[in-house]
C-alpha positions in Angstrom: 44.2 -20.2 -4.2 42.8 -17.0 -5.7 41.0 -18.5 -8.0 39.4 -21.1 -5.9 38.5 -18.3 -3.5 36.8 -16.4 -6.5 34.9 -19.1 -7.6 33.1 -19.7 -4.0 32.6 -16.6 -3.4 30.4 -16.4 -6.9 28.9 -19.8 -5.8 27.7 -18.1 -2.5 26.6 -15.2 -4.1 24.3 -17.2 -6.2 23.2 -19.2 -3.6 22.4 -16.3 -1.0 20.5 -14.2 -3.6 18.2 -17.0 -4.2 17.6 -17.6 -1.0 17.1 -14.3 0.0 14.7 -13.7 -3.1 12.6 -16.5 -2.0 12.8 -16.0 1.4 11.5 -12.2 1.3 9.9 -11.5 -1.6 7.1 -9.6 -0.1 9.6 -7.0 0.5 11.4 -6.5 -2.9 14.1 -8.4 -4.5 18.3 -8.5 -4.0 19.3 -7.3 -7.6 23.2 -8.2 -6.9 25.4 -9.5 -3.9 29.1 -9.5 -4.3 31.0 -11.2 -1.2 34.9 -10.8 -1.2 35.6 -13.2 1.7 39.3 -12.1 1.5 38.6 -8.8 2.6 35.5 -10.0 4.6 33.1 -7.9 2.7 29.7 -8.4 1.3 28.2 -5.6 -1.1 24.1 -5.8 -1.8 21.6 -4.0 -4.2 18.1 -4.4 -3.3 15.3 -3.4 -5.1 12.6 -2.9 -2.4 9.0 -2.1 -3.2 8.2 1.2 -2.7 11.7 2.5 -3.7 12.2 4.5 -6.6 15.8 3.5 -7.1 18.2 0.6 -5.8 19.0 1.0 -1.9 23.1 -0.4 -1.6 24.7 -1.6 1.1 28.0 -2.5 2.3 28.9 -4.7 5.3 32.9 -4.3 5.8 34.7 -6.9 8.6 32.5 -9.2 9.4 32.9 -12.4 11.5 32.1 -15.5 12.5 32.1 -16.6 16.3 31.0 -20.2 17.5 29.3 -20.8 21.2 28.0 -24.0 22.1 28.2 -25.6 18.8 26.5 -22.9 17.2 28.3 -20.9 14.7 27.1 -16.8 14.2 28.2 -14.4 12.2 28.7 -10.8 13.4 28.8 -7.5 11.4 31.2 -5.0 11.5 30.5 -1.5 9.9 27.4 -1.2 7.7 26.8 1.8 5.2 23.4 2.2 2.7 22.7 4.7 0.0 19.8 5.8 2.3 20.9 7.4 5.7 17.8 6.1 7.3 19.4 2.7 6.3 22.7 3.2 7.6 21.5 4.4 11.5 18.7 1.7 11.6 20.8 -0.8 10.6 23.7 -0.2 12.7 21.4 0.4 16.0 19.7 -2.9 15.2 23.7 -4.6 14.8 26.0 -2.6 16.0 29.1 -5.1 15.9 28.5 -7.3 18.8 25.1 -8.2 17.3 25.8 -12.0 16.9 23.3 -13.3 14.5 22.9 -17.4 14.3 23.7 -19.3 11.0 20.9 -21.8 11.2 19.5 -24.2 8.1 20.7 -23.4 4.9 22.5 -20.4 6.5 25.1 -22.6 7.8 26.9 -22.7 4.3 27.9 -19.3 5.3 30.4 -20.6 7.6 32.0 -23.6 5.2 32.2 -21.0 2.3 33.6 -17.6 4.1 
């Protein structure tokens, strides 16, 4: 099952950067995602306009929730290269932040 798991987590990967790179390319691009759904961990390098270097971050335990038919996924501990990065982002969603999976999103779910 390893290898199964391997392969759609690279799947996802693909898919998510895409989507991601369309979806806010006014703001830079996602250079590389790696998800290890075993662990429940997503790693991301951005490359955001204005940066001088790659900002990283690391999501650790995240998970999903469903309410009424709708599935969300919720982030556990978040750490970035850029301190700034790491407070916002955990004072924007700290880990009962439930964010909804909605269009193409929802693959999320059927994947993790």
């Amino acid at each position: 099952m390893p290898v199964l798991q391997s392969i759609k987590d690279k799947l996802l990967q693909a898919v998510l950067r895409s989507f991601f790179n369309f979806q806010f390319k006014h703001y830079g691009r996602m250079t590389n995602l790696t998800i290890d759904s075993k662990n429940r961990t997503f790693q991301i390098e951005l490359d955001l306009k204005g940066e001088t270097s790659p900002i990283k971050i690391s999501i650790n335990q995240y998970e999903f929730a469903e309410e009424g038919g709708e599935t969300f996924i919720c982030l556990g501990k978040i750490e970035a290269s850029r301190e700034w990065v790491t407070v916002l982002a955990n004072e924007l969603l700290d880990p009962a932040t439930r964010i909804p999976l909605q269009g193409p999103l929802k693959i999320l779910k059927i994947l993790l």
